[in-house]
C-alpha positions in Angstrom: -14.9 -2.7 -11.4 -18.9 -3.6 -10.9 -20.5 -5.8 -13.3 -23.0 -4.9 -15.7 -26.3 -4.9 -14.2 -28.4 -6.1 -17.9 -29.6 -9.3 -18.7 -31.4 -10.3 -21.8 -35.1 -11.0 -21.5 -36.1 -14.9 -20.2 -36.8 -16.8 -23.0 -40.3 -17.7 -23.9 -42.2 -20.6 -23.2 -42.3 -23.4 -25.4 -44.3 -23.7 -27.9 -46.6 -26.5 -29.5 -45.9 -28.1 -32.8 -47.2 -26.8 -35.4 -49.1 -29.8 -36.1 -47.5 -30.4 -39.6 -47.0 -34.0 -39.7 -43.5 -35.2 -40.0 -42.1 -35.7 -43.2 -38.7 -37.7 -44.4 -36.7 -33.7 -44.6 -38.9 -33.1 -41.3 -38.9 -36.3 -39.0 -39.7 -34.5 -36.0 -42.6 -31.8 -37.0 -42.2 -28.5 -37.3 -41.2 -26.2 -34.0 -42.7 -23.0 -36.0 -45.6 -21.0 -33.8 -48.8 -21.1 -35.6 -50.1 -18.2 -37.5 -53.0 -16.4 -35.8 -56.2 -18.2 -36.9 -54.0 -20.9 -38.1 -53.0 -24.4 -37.2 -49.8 -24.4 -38.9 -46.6 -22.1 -39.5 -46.2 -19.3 -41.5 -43.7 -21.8 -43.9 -46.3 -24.6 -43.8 -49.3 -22.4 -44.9 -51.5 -23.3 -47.6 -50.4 -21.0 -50.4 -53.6 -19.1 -50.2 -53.8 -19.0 -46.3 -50.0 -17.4 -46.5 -51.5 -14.8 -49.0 -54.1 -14.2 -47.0 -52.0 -13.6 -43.9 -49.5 -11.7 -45.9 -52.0 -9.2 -47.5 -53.4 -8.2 -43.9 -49.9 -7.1 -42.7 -49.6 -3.5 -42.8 -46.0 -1.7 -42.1 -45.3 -1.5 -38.0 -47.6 -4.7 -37.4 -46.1 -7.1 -34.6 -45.3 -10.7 -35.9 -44.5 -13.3 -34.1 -42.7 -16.5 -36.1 -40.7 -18.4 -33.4 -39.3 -21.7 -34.8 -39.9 -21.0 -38.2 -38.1 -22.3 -41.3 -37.8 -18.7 -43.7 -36.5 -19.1 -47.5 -35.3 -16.6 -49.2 -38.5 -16.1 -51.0 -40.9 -16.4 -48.0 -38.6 -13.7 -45.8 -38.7 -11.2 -48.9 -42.4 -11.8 -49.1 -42.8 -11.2 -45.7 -40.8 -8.1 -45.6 -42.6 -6.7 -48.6 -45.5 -7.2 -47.0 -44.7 -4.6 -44.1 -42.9 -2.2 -46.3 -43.7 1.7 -45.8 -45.1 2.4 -49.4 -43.5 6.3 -48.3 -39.6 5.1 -47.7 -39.8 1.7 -49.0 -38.6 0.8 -46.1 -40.3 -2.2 -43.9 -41.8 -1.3 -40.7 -41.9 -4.0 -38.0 -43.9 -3.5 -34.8 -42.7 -6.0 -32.6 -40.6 -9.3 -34.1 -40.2 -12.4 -32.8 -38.0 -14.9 -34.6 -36.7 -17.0 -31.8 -35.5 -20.9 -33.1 -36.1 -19.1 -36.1 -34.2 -20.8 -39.5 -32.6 -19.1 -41.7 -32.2 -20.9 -44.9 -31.1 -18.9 -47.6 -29.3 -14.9 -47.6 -31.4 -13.2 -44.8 -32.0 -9.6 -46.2 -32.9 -7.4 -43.1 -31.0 -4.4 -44.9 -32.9 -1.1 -44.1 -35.6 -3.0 -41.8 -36.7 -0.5 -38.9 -38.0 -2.6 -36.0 -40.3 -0.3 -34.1 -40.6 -3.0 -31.4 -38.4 -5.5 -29.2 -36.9 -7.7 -31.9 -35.9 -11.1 -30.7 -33.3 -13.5 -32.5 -32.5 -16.0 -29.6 -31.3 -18.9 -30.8 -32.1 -18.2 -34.5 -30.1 -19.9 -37.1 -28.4 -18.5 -40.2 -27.2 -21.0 -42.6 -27.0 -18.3 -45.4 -25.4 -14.4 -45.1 -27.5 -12.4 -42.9 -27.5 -8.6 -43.5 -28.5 -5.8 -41.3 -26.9 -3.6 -42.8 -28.6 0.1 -41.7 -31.4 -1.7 -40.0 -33.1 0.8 -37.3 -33.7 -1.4 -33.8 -35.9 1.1 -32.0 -36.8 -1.5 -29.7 -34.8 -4.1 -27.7 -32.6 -6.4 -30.2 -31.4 -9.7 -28.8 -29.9 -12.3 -30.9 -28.7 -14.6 -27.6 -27.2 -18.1 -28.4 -27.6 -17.3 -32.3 -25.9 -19.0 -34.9 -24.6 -17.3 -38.0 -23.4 -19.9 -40.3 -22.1 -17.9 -42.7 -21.3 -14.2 -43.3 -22.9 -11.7 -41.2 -23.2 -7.8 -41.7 -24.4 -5.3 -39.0 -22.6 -2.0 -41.0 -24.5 1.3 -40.3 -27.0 -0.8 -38.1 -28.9 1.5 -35.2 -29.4 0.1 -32.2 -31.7 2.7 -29.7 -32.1 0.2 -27.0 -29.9 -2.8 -25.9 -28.5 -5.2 -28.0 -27.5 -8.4 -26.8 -25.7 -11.1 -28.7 -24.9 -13.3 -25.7 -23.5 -16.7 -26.7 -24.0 -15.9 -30.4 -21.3 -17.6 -32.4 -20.4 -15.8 -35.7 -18.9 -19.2 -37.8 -17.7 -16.8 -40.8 -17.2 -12.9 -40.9 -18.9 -10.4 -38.8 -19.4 -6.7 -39.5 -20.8 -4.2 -37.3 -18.9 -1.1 -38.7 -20.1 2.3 -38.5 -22.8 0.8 -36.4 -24.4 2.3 -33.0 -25.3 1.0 -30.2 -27.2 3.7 -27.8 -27.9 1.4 -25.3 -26.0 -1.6 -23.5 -24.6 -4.2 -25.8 -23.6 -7.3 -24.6 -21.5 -9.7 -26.4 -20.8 -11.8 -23.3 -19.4 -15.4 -24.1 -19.7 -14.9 -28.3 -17.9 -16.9 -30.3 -16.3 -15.5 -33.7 -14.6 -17.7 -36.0 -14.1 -15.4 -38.4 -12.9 -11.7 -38.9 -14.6 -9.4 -36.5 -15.0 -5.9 -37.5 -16.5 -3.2 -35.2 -14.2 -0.2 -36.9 -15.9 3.2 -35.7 -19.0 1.8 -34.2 -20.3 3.8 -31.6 -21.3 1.9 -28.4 -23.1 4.9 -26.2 -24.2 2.2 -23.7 -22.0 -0.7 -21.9 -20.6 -2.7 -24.4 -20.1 -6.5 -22.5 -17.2 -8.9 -24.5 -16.6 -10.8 -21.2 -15.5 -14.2 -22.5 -16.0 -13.7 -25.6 -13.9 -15.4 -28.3 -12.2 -14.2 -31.5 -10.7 -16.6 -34.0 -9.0 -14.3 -36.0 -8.3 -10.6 -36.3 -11.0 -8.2 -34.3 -10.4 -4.6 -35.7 -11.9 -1.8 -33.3 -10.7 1.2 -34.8 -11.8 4.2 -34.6 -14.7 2.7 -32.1 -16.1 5.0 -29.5 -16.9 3.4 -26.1 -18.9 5.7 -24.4 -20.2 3.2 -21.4 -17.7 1.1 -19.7 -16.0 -1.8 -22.0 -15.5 -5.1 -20.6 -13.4 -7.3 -21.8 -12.8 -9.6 -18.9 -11.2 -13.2 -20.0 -11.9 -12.4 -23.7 -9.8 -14.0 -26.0 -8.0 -12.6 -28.9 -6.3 -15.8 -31.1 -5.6 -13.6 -33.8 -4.4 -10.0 -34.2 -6.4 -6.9 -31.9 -6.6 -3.9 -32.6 -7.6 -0.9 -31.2 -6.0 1.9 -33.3 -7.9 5.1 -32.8 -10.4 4.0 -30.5 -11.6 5.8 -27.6 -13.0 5.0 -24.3 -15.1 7.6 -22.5 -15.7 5.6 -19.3 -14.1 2.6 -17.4 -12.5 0.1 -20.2 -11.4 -3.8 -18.5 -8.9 -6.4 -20.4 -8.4 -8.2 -16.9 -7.4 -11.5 -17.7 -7.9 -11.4 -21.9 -5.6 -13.6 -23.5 -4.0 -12.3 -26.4 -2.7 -14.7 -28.5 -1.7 -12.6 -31.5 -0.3 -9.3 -31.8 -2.6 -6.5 -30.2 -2.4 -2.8 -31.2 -3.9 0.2 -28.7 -3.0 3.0 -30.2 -6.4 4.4 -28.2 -7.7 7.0 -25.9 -9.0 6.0 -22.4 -10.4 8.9 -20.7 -11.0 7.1 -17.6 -9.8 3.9 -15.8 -8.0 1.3 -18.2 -8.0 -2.5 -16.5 -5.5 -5.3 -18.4 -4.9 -6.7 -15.1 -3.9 -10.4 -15.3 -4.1 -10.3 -19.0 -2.0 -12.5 -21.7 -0.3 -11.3 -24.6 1.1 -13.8 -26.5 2.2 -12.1 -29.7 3.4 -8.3 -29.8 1.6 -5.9 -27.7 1.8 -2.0 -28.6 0.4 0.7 -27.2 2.1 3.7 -29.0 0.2 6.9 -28.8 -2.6 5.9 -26.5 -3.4 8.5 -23.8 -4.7 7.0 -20.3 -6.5 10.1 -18.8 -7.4 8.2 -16.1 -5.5 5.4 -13.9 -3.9 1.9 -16.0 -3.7 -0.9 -14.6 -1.5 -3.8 -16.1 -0.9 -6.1 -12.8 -0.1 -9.4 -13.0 0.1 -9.2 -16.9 2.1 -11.6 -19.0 4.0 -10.0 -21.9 5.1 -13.1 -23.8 6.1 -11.1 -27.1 7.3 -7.7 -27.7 5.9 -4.4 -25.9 5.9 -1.0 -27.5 4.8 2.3 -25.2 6.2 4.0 -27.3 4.5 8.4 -27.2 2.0 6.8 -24.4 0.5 9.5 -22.2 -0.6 8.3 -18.8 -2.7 11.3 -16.7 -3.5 9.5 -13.5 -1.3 6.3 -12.1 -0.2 3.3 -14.2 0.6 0.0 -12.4 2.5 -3.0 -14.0 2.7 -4.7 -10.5 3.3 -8.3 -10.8 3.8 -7.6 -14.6 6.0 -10.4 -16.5 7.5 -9.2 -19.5 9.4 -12.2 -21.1 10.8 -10.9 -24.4 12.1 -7.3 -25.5 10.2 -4.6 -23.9 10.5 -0.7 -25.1 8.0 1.5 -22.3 8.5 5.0 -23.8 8.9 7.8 -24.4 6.2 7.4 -22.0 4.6 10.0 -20.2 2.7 9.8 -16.9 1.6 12.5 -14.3 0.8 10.3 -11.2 2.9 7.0 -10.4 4.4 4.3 -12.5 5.1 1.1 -10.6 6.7 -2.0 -11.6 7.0 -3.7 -7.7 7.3 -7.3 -8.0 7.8 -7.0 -11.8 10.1 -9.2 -13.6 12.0 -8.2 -17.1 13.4 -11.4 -18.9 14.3 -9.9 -22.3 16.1 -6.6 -22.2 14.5 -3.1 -21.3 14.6 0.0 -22.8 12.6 2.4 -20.8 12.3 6.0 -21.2 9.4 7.8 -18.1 8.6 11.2 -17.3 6.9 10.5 -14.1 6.2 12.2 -10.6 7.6 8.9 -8.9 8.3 5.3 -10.6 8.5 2.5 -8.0 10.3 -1.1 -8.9 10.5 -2.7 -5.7 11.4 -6.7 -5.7 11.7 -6.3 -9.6 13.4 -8.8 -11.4 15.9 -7.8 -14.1 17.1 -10.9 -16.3 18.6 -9.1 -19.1 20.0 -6.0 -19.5 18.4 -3.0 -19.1 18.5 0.8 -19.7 16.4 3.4 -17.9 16.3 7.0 -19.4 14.4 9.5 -17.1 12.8 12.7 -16.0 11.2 14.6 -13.1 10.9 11.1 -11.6 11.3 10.0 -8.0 12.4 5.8 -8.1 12.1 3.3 -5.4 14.3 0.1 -6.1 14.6 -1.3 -2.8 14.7 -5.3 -2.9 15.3 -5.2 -6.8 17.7 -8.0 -8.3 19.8 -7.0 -11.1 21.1 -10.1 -13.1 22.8 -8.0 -16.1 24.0 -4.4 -16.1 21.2 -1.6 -15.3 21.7 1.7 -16.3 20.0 4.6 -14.3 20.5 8.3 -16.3 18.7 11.2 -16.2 18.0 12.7 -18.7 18.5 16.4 -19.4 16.2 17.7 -22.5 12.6 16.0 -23.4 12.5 12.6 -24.8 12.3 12.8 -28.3 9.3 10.9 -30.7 9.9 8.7 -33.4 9.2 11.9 -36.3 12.0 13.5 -33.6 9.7 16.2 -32.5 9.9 16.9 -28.0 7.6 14.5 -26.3 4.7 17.5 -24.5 5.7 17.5 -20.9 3.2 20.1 -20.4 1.2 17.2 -17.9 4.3 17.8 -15.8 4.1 21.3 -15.3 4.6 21.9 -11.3 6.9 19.3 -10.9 9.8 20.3 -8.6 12.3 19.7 -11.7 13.2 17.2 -14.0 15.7 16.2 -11.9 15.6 12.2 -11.1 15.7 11.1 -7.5 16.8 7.6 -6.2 14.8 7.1 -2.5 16.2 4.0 -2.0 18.2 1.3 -3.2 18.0 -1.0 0.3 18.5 -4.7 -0.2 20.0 -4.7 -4.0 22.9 -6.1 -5.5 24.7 -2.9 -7.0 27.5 -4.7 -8.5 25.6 -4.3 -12.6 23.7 -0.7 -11.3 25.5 2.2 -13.1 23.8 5.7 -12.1 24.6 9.0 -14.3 23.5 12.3 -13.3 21.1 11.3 -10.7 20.4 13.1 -7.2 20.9 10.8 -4.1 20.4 13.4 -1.8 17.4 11.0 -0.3 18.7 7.3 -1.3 18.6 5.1 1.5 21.9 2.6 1.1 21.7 0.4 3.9 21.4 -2.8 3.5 22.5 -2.6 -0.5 25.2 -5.3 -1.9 28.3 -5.0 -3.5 27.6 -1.2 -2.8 31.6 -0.9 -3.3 31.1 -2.1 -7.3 28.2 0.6 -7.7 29.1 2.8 -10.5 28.7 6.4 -10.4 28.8 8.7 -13.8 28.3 12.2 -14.5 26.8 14.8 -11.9 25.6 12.4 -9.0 24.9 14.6 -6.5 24.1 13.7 -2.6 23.1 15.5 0.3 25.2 17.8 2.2 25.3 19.3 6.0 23.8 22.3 7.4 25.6 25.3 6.8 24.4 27.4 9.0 26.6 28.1 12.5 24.7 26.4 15.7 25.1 26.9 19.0 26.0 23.9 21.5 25.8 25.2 25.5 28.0 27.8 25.2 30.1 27.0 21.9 29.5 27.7 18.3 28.7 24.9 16.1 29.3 24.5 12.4 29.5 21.0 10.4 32.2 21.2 7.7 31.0 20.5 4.3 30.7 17.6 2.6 28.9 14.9 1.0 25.8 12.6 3.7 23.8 10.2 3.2 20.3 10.7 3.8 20.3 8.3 6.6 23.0 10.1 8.7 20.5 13.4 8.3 17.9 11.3 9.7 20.3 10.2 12.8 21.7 13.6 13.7 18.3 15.2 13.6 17.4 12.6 16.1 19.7 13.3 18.7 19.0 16.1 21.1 22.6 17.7 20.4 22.5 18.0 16.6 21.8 21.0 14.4 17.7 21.7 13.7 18.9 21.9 9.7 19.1 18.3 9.3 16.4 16.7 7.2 14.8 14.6 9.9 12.4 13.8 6.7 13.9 10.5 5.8 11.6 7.4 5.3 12.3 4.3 6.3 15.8 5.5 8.2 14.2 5.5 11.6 16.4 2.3 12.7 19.8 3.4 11.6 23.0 4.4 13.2 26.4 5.0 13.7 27.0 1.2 13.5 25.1 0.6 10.3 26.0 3.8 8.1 30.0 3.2 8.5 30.5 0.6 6.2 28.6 2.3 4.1 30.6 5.0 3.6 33.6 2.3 3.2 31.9 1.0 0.3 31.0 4.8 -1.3 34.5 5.5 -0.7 35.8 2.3 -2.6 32.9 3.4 -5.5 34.2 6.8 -5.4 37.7 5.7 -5.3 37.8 3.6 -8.4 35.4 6.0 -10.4 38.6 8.3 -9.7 36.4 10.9 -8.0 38.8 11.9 -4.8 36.8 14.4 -3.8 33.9 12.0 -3.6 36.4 9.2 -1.9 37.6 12.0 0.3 33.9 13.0 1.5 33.3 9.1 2.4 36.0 8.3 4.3 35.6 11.6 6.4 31.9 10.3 6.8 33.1 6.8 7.8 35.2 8.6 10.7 32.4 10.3 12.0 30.3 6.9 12.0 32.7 5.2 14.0 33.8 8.2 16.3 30.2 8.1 17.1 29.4 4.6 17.8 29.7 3.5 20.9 28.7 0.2 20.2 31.9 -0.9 18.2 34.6 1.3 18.6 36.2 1.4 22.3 37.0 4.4 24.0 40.4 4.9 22.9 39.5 4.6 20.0 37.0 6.9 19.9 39.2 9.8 22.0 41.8 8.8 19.0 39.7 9.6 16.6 38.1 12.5 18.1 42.2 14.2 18.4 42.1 13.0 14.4 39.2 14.6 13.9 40.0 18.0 15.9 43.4 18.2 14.4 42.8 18.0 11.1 39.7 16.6 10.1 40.9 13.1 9.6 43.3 14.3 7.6 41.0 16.0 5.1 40.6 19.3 6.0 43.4 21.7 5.3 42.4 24.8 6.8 41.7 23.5 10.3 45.4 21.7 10.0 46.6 25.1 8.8 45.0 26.8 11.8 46.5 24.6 14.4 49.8 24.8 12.9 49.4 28.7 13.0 48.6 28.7 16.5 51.4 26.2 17.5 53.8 28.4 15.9 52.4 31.6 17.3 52.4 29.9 20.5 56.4 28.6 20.1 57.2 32.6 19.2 55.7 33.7 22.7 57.4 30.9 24.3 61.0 31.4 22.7 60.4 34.8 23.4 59.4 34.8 26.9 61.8 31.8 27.8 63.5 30.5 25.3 66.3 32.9 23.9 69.0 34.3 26.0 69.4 37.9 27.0 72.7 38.4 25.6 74.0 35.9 22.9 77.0 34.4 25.1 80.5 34.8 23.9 82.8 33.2 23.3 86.2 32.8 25.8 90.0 31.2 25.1 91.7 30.3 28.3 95.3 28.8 28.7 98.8 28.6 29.8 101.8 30.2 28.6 105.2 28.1 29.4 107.9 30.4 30.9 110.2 28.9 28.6 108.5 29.8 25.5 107.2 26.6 23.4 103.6 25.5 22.7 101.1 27.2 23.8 97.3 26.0 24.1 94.0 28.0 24.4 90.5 26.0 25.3 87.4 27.9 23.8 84.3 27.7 26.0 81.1 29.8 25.8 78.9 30.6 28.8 75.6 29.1 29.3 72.9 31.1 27.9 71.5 33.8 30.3 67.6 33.5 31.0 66.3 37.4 30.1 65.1 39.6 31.8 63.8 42.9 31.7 62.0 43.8 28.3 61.3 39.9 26.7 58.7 41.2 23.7 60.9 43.4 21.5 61.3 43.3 17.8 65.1 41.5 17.3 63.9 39.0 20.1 60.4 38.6 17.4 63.1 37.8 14.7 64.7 36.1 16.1 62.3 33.9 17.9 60.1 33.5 14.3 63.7 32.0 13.1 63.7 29.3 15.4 59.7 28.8 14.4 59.9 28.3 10.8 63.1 26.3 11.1 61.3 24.1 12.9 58.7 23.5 10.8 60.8 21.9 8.3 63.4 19.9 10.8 66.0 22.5 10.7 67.8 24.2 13.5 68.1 27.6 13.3 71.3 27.7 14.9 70.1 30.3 17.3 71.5 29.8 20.9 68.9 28.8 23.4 68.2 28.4 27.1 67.7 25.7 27.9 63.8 26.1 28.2 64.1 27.3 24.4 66.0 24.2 23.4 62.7 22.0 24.6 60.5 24.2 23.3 62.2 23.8 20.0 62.7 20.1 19.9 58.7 20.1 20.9 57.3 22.5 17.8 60.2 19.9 15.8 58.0 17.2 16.4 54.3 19.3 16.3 54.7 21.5 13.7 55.8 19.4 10.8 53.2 17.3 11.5 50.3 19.4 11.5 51.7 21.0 7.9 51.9 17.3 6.8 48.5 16.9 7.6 47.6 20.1 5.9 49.6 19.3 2.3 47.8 15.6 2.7 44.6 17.4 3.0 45.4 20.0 -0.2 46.2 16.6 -1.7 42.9 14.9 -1.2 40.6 17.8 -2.0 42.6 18.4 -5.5 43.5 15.0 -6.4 41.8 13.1 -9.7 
């Protein structure tokens, strides 16, 4: 943010003593200029040189009375003296009180300065009042001291006003007060209460350095020109209730030391960078219309956004927030980041936002996230306490329990919230509900097997659509990916053109890297008692690692890949189903063709009769089975070979008399076919399974 570009006038030269000898009040002569025509001060005039001097003033003459000691008396005598006999108000060319002294109540109430009016290191030991004065000129009061009460209320200012250095030792008031043109209060000093509620600054209005002792209200003020605010410092309560900034408003590096209150409007940039807030800091109901910037700031008491309203980007980078911090409802149309910001007291924050980013944050306490349409980043993040991620379904309520507006949201793709990546964090206190992962990036994460998922977390899936590979159809089956396996299959010449090759930061990932990932999702999945989930893992696990070719040997992998074709790991019933079909259909035409007999054989009794009579004994044999001929494929041979099949299937023999092709046909569907329907019912199982 450039600085401001006014400074205050030089200061005038020196002037000569009066030439008023010293005196035991006075041991050093007076400083005061000399009236014109004079060789002393206007408070050291003979009595009827002052009423000389007095009765040729005529309302808008210029005076000049640098270093000059005013009474109460002499001031009001001066003032009547240039008062407008037609408003009763005094008219003052041109004013010049430099060094001026103050001694008693200074009365400029009503006083219209046509001129520059100069109060540069002027001293008020009494209360000076200003009150609806009319500065049509310049006004500095730089390096002034007000000793006791001072009152600016309703006071114009139509040029700048500078009180650079001033120090206010009591009360200040500059309520209701306007300032048309810049206003610097650069490196003031206010002891007292400072009040500037609804004062209008239309130029800059400068508080860089500045100091306040005890509470500064500014509500209801209008900041029309930039407000700066750099390295001021609040030791009692600030507030800005109300007030609204038209143009670029800066708190980088303010200090406040009691509570602070910005219940404001900023209708362009907001800067608190690097600032301190030592007591409670709330900024319900303030609106940022343009970007807010809070990096680097120190939160040392509570925080309060609660209804804020942020139209462009808000940044807390670098923020520490070291006691309880609520940040919502809170509102924001561009980007909310927290990178590098560290939570030690517990966090309740609730964001409508396009995207919020909390890279390398710190989380000390625990910590609960409520949001909408947003888009988070928490790669690097450390999570010493549970976390909880949910999304939330309806608006965010206010405190009176009406919807928080949204309608700075409208065109956002949904209020659906989107994790892009949770690379390099420890997920063993993250708890996500109904969040979409379809994009998270999981490589690299920690304890990703202690992650807990709740609700409607949904993740990517495959293409659905058939492709063609050389000659053969292609179709992925479906399931549950990770974003970084799209990114890997669209990067290989053979894989589908569906896959979302739009992955950032998965350019450097593989088969080799996603596997145990999908071990640990399946382990997550597994004791969140989501099967299907558990199911979807562990088939995306056996893809990693028939793919890589880096850890798994080539047995391995041609294991895998029978797994894989036979029944999809085990998971995927209708291909098991489809291979027991065919193996079945496949024993029929064999039995048929080879297997069965052409005639069942029968059976013969052969034996010996004694010629003598006595015992006799038959031996039973049956033939060996015929091989057919002739007509193979007929109906009774269909039955009969479908007998054998199913019997099969569940390790029964059918009893059916084979040749003895048949018989090794059978005893080899025996051993095929009950495992493939094992496979299938294992597959049912895992699909179904809670």
């Amino acid at each position: 943010m450039p600085r401001p570009s006014y400074e205050p006038p030089s200061p005038p030269p020196y002037w000569s003593h009066c030439g008023h000898g010293t005196t035991p009040e006075d041991p050093i002569g007076c400083h005061g200029v000399h009236v014109p025509g004079h060789t002393a001060c206007l408070a050291h005039l003979a009595d009827a040189d002052r009423d000389a001097y007095l009765a040729a003033l005529a309302p808008g003459f210029d005076i000049d009375h640098r270093g000059t000691t005013f009474t109460d008396a002499l001031l009001n005598d001066l003032l009547d003296a240039l008062g407008d006999p037609a408003t009763a108000r005094p008219r003052i060319g041109s004013a010049r009180f430099e060094r001026a002294t103050f001694q008693g109540h200074t009365r400029f109430e009503s006083v219209i300065f046509q001129g520059d009016a100069s109060f540069d290191l002027a001293v008020f030991q009494g209360k000076a009042w200003f009150g609806s004065a009319v500065f049509q000129g310049k006004a500095w009061f730089g390096s002034a001291i007000f000793q006791d009460q001072a009152g600016f209320r309703s006071a114009t200012f139509e040029r700048s006003a500078g009180f650079r250095s001033a120090v206010f030792e009591c009360d200040a008031g500059f309520e209701s007060a306007v300032f048309k043109g810049n206003a610097p209060f650069n490196s003031a000093t206010f002891h007292g209460g400072t009040g500037f509620r609804s004062t209008m600054f239309q130029g800059h209005a400068g508080f860089r350095s500045a100091i306040f002792e005890r509470g500064a209200w500014f509500n209801s003020a209008t900041f029309q020109g930039d407000a700066w605010f750099w390295s001021a410092t609040f030791q009692g309560s600030a507030e800005f209730e109300s007030a609204t900034f038209k143009h670029d408003a800066s708190f980088e590096s303010a200090i406040f030391r009691g509570d602070a209150g910005f219940g404001a409007t900023f209708e362009r940039d907001a800067g608190f960078g690097s600032a301190t807030f030592q007591g409670s800091a709330g900024f319900g109901s303030t609106t940022f219309q343009g970007d807010a910037g809070f990096g680097s700031a120190t939160f040392q008491g509570n925080v309060w956004f609660g209804s804020a309203t942020f139209q462009g980007d808000a940044s807390f980078e670098q923020a520490v927030f070291e006691r309880l911090a609520s940040l919502g409802p809170l509102i924001c149309v561009g980007r909310v980041s927290f990178s590098g910001a560290v939570f030690s007291g517990p966090v309740t924050l609730s964001v409508a936002a396009r995207r919020l980013e909390c890279r390398r944050t710190r989380w000390s306490s625990t910590a609960e996230m409520r949001l909408r349409y947003a888009t988070v980043d928490f790669s690097y993040a450390v999570f010493e306490y549970p976390l909880t991620i949910t999304a939330e379904a309806n608006p965010f309520l206010l405190p009176d329990g009406r919807p928080a507006t949204e309608q700075a949201l409208v065109g956002a793709p949904g209020a659906t919230v989107r994790v892009a990546s949770l690379r390099g964090v420890d997920a063993a206190h993250l708890v996500l509900a109904d969040v979409d992962l379809s994009g998270c990036l999981f490589t690299g994460t920690v304890h990703l097997d202690q992650l807990r998922m709740e609700g409607a977390c949904s993740f990517d899936k495959v293409p659905l659509r058939t492709h063609w590979r050389r000659w053969h159809p292609l179709q992925f089956t479906p399931r549950r990916t990770l974003a970084e396996e799209h990114h890997w299959r669209a990067s290989q010449s053979t894989a589908g053109r569906s896959w979302n090759v739009a992955v950032f930061g998965a350019e450097h990932v593989g088969p080799a890297q996603l596997a145990p990932v999908y071990r640990a999702l399946r382990k997550a999945f597994e004791d969140g008692k989501n099967e299907p989930g558990a199911a979807d893992s562990y088939y995306g696990e056996m893809e990693m690692r028939r793919h890589d070719r880096t850890g798994t040997t080539r047995a391995e992998r041609g294991l895998l890949h029978g797994y894989w074709l036979l029944s999809g790991y085990g998971l995927r019933a209708s291909r098991a189903m489809g291979w027991l079909a065919a193996a079945m259909l496949v024993t029929i035409v064999l039995l048929m063709g080879f297997g069965l007999p052409k005639d069942s054989p029968k059976q013969e009794a052969t034996g010996s009769v004694p010629l003598g009579g006595g015992k006799v004994t038959f031996e039973i044999d049956k033939a060996d089975p015929q091989n057919p001929t002739g007509d193979r494929f007929t109906g009774e041979r269909f039955d009969k070979a479908l007998t054998v099949t199913l019997n099969s299937v569940v390790f029964r023999s059918s009893g059916q008399d084979l040749t003895t092709r048949g018989t090794y046909i059978e005893m080899f569907s025996r051993v095929t076919e009950p495992l493939l329907l094992g496979l299938a019912v294992l597959a049912v199982r895992n699909r179904v399974k809670r």
